[in-house]
C-alpha positions in Angstrom: -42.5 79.9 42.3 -44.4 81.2 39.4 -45.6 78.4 38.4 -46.8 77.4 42.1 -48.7 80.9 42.7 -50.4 79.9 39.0 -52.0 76.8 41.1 -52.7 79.0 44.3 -54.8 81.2 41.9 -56.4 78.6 39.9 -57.1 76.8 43.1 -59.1 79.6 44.9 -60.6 80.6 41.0 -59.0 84.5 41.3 -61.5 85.1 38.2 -64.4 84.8 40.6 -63.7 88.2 42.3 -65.7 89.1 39.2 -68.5 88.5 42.0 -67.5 90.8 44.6 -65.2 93.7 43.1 -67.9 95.4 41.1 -70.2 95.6 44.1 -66.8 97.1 46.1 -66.8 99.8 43.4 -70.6 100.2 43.4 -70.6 101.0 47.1 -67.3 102.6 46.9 -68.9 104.9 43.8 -72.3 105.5 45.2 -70.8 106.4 48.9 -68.1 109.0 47.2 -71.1 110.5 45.2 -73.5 110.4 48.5 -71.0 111.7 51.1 -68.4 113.6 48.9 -70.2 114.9 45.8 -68.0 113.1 43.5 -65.8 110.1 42.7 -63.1 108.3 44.7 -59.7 109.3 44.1 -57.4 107.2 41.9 -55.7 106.2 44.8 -58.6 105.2 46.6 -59.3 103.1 43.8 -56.2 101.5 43.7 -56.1 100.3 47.4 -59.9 99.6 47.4 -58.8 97.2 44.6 -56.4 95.7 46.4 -57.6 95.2 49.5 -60.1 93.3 48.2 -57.9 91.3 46.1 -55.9 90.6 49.0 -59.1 89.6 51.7 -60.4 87.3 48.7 -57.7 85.6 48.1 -57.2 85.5 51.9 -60.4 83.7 52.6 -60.4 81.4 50.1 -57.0 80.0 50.8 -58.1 79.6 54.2 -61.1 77.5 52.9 -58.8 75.4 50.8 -56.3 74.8 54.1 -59.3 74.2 56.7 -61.2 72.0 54.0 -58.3 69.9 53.1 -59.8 67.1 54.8 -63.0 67.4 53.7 -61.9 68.0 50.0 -59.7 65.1 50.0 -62.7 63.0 50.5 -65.5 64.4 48.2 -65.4 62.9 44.6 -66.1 66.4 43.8 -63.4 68.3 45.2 -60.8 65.8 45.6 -58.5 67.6 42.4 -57.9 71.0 44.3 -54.6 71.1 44.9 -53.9 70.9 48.2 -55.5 67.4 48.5 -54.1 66.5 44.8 -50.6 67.1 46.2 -50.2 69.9 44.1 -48.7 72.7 46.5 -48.2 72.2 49.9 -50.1 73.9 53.1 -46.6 75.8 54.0 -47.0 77.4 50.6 -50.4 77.9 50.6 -50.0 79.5 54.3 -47.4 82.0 52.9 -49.9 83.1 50.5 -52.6 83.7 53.2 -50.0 85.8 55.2 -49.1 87.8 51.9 -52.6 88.2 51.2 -53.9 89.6 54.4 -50.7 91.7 54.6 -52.1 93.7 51.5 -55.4 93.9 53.1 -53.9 95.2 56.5 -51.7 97.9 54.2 -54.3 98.9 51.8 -56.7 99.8 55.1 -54.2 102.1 56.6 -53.7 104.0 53.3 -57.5 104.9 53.2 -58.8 105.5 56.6 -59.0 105.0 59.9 -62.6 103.6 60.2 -61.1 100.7 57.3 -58.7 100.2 59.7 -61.1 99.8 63.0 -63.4 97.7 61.1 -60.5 95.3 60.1 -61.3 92.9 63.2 -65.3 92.4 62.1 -63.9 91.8 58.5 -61.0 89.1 59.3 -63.7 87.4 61.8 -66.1 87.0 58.7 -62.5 85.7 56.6 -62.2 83.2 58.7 -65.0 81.7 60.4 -67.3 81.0 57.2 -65.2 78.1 56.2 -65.7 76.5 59.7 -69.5 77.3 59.6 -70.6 74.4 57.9 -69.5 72.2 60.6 -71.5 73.6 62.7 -74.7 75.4 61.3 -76.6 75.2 58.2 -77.1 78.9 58.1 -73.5 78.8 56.7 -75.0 80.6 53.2 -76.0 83.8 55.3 -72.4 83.5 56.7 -71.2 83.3 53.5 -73.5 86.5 52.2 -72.0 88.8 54.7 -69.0 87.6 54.3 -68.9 88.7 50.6 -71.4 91.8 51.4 -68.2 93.1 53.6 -66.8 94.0 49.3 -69.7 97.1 49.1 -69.3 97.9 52.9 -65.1 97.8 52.7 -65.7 99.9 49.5 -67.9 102.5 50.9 -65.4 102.8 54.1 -62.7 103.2 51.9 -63.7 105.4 49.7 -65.5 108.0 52.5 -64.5 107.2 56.0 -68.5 106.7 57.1 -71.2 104.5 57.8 -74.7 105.5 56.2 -78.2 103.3 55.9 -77.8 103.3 52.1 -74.2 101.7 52.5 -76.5 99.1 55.2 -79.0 98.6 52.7 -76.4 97.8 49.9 -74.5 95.3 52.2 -77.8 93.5 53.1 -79.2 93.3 49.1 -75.3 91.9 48.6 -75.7 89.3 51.4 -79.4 87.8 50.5 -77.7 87.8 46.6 -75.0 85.9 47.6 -77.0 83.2 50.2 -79.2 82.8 47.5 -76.7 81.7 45.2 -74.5 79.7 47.4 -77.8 77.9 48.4 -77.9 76.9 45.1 -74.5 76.0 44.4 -74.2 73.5 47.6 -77.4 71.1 46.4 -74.9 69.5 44.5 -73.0 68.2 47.8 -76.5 67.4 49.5 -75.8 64.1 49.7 -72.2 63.8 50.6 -72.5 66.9 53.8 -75.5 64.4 54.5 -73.9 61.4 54.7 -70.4 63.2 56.3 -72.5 65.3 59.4 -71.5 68.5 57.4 -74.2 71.3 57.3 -76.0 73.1 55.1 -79.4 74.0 53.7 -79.7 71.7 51.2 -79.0 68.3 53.3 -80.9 69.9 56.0 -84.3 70.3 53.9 -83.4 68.7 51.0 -83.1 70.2 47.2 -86.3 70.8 46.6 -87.0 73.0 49.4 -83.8 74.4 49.2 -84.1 75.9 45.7 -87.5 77.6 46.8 -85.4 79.0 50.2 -82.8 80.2 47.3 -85.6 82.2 45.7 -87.0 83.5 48.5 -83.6 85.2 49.1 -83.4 86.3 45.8 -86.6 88.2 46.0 -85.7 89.9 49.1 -82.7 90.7 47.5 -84.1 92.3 44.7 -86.3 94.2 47.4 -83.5 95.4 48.8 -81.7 96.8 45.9 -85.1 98.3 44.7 -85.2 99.9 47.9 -82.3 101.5 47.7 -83.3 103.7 44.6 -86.1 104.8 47.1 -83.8 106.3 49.8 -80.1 107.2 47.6 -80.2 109.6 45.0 -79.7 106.5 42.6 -82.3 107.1 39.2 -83.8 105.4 36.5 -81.0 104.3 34.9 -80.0 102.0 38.1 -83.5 101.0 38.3 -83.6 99.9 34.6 -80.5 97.7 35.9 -82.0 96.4 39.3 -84.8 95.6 36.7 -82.3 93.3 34.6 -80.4 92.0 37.5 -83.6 90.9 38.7 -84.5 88.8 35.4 -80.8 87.6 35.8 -81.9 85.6 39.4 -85.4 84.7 37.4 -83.0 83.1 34.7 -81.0 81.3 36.9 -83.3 79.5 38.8 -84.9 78.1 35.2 -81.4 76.9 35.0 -82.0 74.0 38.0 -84.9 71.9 39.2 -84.9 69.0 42.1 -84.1 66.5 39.2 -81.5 68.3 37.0 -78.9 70.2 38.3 -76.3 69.7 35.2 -77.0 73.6 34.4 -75.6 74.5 38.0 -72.0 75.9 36.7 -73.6 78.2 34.4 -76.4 79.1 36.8 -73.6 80.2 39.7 -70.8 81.5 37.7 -71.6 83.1 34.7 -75.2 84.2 35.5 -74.0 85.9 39.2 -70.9 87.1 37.1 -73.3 89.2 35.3 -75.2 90.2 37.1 -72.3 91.6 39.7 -71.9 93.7 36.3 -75.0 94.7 36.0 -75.2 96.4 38.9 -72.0 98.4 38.7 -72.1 99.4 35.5 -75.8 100.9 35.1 -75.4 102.6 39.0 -72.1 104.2 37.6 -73.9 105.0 34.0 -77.1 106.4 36.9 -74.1 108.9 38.5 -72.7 110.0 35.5 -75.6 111.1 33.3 
């Protein structure tokens, strides 16, 4: 069994919450700070944390079930272990149900509004992996999808809604579209050839890197913006400012005609940056 969850977790790369937990805390910080005058409680952190373990791990599983097919049949993706035979679809199934268990549980320990919005955020779960069959706005899908980690963390943590938690889920989303953009020109080709959507077989790499950067700019106008209307300082600013050199970095990273840069470009570049953010709004709160 151990050594089965150990694939289940490699499969659906558990280290890549790196992308979307420190955003959960940013909102989940900023919105304690904003509505409460201070910081979640420890037990606020702990089910904030694992409710967001639990709809990660969730949604990617799901991918990795609904995609079997179309894993099985890209050169790329045809290791993952479903389609290598690795685990089965039963096991992979239990985990999903385990997974989503801890998201339903952690909801009801933190509020009530966590627990009405729990509809809109399994509907974003589950839906983005069947997007790309359909539409090749799958990468916004995809950004609120993930932009749902600030937005759960700011519920959580305060029970409310504000425009600065809005304003922190959009910046989140154009971040993450950008990126994912950017990360599917490497299947432009094969979701060409196999009637599978996305921007990059729609308008072609080229194109599609300078769609990825406009996201990324409006992305970095968002989180500017939100030093204009939250009580957020210099000290965040100085980090927008270095998350923003972060997305200028990565887009050196790949052209049209080399793309061999693209895993350090999507993971360890947006794995900083996720950082970033977190740690200088948190360093912004505390001094």
């Amino acid at each position: 069994m151990i050594r089965k969850i150990k694939i289940i977790l490699e499969m659906i790369k558990f280290e890549h919450t790196v992308f979307a937990l420190p955003f959960a805390y940013f909102g989940a910080v900023l919105g304690s700070f904003i509505v409460n005058g201070g910081f979640p409680s420890l037990s606020q952190w702990i089910w904030i944390t694992i409710a967001m373990v639990g709809a990660r791990s969730a949604a990617m599983s799901l991918n990795r079930v609904i995609d079997e097919q179309i894993d099985k049949h890209n050169p790329r993706t045809a290791t993952r272990a479903i389609p290598a035979g690795l685990v089965s679809k039963i096991e992979v199934l239990l985990f999903i149900i385990v997974s989503f268990a801890l998201l339903f549980y952690s909801a009801f320990q933190l509020n009530m509004l966590a627990v009405y919005l729990l509809p809109l955020a399994v509907f974003f779960l589950v839906i983005y992996s069947y997007t790309k069959r359909f539409t090749w706005a799958c990468h916004l899908i995809l950004g609120v999808t993930i932009a749902l980690a600030p937005l759960g963390g700011w519920v959580g943590a305060t029970g409310t809604l504000t425009w600065e938690a809005l304003l922190l889920f959009l910046a989140v989303a154009l971040w993450t579209a950008g990126f994912d953009v950017i990360y599917a020109t490497q299947d432009a080709d094969y979701d060409r050839e196999h009637h599978l959507h996305s921007i990059p077989s729609r308008f072609g790499i080229g194109r599609s890197l300078k769609i990825a950067r406009v996201l990324h700019v409006l992305s970095f106008l968002s989180f500017v913006s939100l030093f204009f209307i939250s009580p957020l300082g210099w000290i965040y600013f100085i980090g927008v400012l270095i998350a923003g050199a972060i997305m200028v970095y990565e887009h050196t990273l790949v052209s049209e005609n080399d793309l061999s840069k693209l895993d350090v470009a999507f993971f360890t570049m947006n794995g900083i940056l996720s950082l970033v953010m977190f740690i200088f709004a948190i360093g912004d709160i505390l001094l």
